[in-house]
N, C-alpha and C positions, 0 to 999 in steps of 0.2 A: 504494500500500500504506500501508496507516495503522501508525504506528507501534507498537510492542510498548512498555507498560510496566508496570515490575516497581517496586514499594515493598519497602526491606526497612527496620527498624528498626533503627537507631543506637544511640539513647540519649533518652533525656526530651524530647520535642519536635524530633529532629532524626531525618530517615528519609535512606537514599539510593534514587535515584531511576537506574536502570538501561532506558535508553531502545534499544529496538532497531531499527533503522533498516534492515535486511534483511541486505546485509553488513558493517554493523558495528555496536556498541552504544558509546553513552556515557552515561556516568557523573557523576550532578549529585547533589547534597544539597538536603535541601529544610530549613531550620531554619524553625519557628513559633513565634513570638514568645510567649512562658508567656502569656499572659492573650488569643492571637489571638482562637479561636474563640470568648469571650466578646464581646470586644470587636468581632467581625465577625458577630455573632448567628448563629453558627450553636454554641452551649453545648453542643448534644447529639451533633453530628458526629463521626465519628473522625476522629484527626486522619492515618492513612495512607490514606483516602479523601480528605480534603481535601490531604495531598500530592500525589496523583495525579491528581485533578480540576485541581492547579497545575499543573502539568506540562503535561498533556493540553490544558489552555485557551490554554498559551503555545505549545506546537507548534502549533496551531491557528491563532494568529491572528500570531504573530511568525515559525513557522517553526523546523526543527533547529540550522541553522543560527545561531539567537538567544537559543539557550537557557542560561542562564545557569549556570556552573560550580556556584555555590551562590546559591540561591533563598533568600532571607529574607521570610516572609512575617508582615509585623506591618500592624496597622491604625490609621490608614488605609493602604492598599497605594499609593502614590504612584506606584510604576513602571507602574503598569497599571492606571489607574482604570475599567477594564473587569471584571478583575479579581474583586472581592469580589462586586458585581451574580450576577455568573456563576456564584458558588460557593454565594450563596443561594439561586437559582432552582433550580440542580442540586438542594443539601445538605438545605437545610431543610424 
């Protein structure tokens, strides 16, 4: 079963990220760095589409089990240089 995920908005660049896992759901923050999507080339992207593509790419390739409490996504993304690649092919 592929995971369930929900984006709800926070406040200016920080969303939370509500992951459903069948019987249970967890709870991550995703904050993106004020000037990411310029500086990751993706300008015209929203930024709760590109929370959830983060999310979804790190379930994907790290597992639930690896997901990070709060996600800080600035560029360059060092913890995943898989990463940003992934969110242009998706985004742009």
């Amino acid at each position: 079963m592929t995971p369930h995920i929900a984006i709800v908005p926070l406040g200016p660049h920080a969303f939370a990220a509500f992951v459903d896992h069948g019987r249970s759901t967890s709870y991550h923050q995703v904050i993106l760095a004020p000037h990411f999507l310029t500086q990751a080339g993706l300008a015209t992207a929203d930024e709760g589409v590109v929370a959830h593509e983060a999310i979804a790419f790190l379930l994907r390739t790290r597992g639930a089990a690896h997901l990070p409490e709060v996600l800080q996504l600035t560029a360059p993304f060092r913890a995943d240089p898989l990463l940003l690649p992934e969110l242009r092919a998706r985004l742009a």
